[in-house]
FISELO-864993 format. One record per residue: residue number from 1; x, y, z of N, C-alpha, C in turn. Coordinates in steps of 0.1 Angstrom, whole numbers, plus 5000, padded with zeros to 4 digits. Atoms other than C-alpha are relative to their C-alpha. Example, Ala and Ser with C-alpha at 12.3 -4.5 7.8 and 13.67 -1.06 7.14 Angstrom:
% residues 2
<1 <5009 4988 5000> <5123 4955 5078> <5009 5012 5000>> <2 <4991 4989 5000> <5137 4989 5071> <4992 5011 5008>> 
END
This chain:
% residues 148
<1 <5010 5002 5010> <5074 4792 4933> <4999 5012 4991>> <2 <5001 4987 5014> <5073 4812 4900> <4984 5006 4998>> <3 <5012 4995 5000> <5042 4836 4897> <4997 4989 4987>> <4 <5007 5011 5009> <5032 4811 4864> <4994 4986 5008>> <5 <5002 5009 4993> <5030 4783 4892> <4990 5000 5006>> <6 <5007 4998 4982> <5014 4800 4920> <4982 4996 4990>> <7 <5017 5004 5004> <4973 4787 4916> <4993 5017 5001>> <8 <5010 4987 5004> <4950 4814 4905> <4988 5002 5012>> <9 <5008 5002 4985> <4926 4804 4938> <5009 4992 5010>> <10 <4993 5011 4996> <4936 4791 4971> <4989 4994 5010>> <11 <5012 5002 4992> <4913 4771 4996> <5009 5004 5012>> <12 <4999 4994 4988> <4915 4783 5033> <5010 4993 5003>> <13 <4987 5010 4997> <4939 4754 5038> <5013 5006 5000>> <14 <4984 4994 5009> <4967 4766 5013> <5004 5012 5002>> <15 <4994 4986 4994> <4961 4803 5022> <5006 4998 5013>> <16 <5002 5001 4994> <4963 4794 5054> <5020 4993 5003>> <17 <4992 5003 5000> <4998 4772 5049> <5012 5007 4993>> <18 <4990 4991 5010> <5010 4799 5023> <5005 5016 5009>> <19 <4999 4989 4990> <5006 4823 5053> <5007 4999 5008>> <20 <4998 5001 4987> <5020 4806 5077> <4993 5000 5018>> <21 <5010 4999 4984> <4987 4806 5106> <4992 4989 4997>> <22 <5005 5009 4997> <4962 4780 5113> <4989 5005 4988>> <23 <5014 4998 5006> <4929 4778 5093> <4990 5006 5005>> <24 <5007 4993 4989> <4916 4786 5122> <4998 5020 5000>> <25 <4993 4985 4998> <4933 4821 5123> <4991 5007 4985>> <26 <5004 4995 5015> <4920 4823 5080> <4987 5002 5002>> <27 <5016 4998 4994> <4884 4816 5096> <4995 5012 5002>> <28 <5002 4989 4990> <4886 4845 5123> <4998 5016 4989>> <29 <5000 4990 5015> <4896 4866 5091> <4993 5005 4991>> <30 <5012 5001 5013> <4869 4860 5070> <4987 5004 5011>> <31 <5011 5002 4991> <4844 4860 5102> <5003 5014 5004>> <32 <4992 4989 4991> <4863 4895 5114> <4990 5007 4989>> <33 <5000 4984 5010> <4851 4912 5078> <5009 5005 4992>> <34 <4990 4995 5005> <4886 4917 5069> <5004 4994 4988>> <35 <5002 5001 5009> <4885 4897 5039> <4990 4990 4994>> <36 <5009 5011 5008> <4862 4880 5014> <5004 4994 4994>> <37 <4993 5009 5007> <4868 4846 5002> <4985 4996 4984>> <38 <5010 5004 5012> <4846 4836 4965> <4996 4991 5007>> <39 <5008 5010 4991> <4824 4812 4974> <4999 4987 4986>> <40 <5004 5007 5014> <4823 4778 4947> <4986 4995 5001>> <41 <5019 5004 4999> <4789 4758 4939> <4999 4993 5010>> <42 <5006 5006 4989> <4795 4737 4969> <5003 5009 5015>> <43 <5000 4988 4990> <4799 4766 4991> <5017 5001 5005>> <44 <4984 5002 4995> <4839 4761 4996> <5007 5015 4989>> <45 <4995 4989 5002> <4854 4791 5000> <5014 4999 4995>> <46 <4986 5002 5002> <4887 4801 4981> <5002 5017 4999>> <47 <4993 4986 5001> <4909 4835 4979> <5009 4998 4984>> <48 <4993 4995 5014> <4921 4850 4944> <5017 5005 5006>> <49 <4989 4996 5000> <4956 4864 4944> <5000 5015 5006>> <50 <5003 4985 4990> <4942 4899 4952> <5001 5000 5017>> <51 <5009 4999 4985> <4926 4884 4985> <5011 4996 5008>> <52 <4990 5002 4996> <4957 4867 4993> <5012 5008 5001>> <53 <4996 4991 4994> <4974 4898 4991> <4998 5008 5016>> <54 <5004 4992 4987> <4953 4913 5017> <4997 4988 5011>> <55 <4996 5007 4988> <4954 4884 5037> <5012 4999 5009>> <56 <4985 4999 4990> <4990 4888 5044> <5003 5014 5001>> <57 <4999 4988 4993> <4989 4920 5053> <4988 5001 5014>> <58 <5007 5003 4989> <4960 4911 5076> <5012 4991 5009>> <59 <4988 5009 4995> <4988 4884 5090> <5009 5007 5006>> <60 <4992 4996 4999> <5012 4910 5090> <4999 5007 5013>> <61 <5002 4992 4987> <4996 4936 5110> <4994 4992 5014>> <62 <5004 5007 4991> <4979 4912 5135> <5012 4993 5008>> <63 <4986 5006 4993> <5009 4885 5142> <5007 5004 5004>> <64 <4988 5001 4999> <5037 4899 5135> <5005 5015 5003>> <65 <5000 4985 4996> <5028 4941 5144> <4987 4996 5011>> <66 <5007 5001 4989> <5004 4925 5175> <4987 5011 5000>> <67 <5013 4986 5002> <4973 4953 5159> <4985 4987 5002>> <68 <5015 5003 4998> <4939 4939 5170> <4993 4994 4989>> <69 <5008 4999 5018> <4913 4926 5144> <4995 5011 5002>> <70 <5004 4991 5005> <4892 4953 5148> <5015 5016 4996>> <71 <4987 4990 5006> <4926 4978 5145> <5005 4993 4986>> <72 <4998 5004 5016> <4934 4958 5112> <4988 5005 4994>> <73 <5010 4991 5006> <4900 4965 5101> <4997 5015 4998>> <74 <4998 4986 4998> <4906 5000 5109> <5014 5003 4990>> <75 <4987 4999 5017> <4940 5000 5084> <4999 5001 4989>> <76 <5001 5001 5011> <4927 4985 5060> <4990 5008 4995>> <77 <5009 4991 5002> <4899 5011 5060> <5010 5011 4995>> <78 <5000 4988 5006> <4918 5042 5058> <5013 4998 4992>> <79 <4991 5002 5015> <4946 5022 5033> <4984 5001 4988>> <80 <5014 5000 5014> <4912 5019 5010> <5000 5017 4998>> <81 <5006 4989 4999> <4907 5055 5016> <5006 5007 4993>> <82 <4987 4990 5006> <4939 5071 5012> <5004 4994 4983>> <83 <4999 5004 5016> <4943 5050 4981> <4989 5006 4986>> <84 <5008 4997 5009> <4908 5062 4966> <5003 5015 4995>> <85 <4994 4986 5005> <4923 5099 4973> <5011 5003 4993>> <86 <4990 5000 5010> <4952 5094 4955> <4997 5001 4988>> <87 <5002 4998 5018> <4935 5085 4925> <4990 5009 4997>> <88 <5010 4986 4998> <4908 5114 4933> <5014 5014 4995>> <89 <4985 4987 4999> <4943 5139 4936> <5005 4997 4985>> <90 <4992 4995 5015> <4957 5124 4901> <4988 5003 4988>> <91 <5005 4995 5009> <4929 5125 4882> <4994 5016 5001>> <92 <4999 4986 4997> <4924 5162 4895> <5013 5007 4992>> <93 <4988 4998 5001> <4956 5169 4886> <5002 4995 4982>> <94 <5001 5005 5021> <4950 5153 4847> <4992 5012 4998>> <95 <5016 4991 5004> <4918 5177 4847> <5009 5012 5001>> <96 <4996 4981 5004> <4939 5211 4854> <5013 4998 4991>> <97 <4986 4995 5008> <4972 5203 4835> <4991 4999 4986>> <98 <5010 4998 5011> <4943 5195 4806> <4992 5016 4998>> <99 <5006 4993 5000> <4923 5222 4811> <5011 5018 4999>> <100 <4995 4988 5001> <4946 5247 4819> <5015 4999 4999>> <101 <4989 5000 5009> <4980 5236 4803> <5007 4990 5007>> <102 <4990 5003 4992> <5008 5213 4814> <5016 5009 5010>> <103 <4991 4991 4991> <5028 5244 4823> <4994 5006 5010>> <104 <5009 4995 4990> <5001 5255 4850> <5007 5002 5013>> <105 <4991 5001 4989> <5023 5246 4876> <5010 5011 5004>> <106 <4989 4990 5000> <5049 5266 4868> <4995 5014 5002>> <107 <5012 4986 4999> <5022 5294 4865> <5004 5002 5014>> <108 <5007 5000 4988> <5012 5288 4900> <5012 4999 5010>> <109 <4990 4996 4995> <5045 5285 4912> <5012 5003 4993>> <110 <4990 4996 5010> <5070 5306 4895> <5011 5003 5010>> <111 <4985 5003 4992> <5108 5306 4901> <4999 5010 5010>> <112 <5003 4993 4984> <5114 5316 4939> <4991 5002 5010>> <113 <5007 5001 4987> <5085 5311 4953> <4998 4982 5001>> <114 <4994 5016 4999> <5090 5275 4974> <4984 4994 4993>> <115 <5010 5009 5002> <5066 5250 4963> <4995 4992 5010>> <116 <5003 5008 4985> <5046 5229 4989> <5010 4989 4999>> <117 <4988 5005 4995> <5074 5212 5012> <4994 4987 5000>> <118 <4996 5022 4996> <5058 5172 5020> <4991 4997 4986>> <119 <5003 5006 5011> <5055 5145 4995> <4988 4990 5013>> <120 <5009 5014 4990> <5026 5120 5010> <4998 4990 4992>> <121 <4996 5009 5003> <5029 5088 5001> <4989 4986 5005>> <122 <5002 5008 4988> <5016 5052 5015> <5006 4994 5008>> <123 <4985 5001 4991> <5049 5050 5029> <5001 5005 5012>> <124 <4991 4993 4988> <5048 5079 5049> <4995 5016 4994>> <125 <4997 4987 5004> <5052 5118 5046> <5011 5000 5001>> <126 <4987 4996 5002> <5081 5131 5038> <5006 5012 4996>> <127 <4994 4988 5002> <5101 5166 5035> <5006 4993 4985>> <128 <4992 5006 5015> <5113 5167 4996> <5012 5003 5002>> <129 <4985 4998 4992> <5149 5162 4997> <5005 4990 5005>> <130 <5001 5005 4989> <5146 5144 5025> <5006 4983 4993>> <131 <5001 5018 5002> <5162 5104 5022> <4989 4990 5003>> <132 <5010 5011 5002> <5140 5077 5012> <5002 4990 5019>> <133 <4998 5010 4986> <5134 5049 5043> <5008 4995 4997>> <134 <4988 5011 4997> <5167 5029 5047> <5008 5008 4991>> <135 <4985 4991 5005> <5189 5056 5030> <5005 5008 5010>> <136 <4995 4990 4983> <5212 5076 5053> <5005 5010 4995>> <137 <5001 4989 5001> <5214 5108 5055> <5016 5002 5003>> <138 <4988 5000 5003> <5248 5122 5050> <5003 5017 5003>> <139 <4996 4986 4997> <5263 5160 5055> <5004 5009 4987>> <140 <4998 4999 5014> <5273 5161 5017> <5017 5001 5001>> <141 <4984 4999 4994> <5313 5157 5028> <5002 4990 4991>> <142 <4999 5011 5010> <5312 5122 5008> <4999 5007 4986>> <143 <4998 4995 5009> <5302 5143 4980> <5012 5010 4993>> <144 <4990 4990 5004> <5330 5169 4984> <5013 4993 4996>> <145 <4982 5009 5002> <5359 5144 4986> <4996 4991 4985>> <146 <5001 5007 5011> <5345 5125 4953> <5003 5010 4988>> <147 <4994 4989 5007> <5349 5158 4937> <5010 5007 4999>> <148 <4984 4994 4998> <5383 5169 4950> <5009 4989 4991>> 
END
């Protein structure tokens, strides 16, 4: 189905069929806390596109990663969180390259002294450098023979 297709709402049904679990299971969902469905004038609940995002990751981590509801509830909490610090850390990070230059950096770390080592992510941490998830790590030997 092409995103122009997909419906702008879905009822508990269609999430529920678009999920792959019972309606039952979409119930427990909405009844858990873990997500809010809009409510129409005759009280018939439906999920936006957002909500159906976080429904299948409710799905995800429950069915198919066996996490609790309340441990989903607990995910999706400190994904909210870490996401709010993110955008707390860039617009920090607008405020001093404004305030006190886009070269600031370079100020604060000038050539030879290392820079802080992990990247954090919602992926993960990670050493810079370091191969992304599902790249493999190599000894740089492939590199030397492409150059010989």
């Amino acid at each position: 189905m092409s995103p122009q297709s997909e419906p702008e709402t879905y009822t508990v049904q269609q999430a529920a069929e678009r999920l792959g679990v019972s309606p039952a299971d979409v119930e427990s969902y909405v009844e858990e806390g873990l997500v809010e469905p809009a409510r129409g004038p005759a009280g018939r609940k439906s999920f936006s596109r957002a909500q159906m995002r976080r429904l299948w990751t409710v799905v995800t981590l429950h069915r198919d990663l066996g996490v609790n509801l309340p441990g989903v509830g607990a995910v999706l909490q400190l994904r909210e969180q870490f996401e709010q610090m993110r955008r707390d850390l860039a617009t920090l990070v607008e405020i001093v390259e404004r305030e006190l230059g886009p070269d600031v950096w370079d100020r604060l770390w000038p050539e030879g002294r290392p820079r802080p080592g992990v990247n954090i992510s919602i992926e993960g941490i990670s050493e810079p450098g370091a191969p992304e998830a599902g790249e493999a790590e190599t000894d740089g030997s492939a590199d030397a023979e492409e150059r010989s």
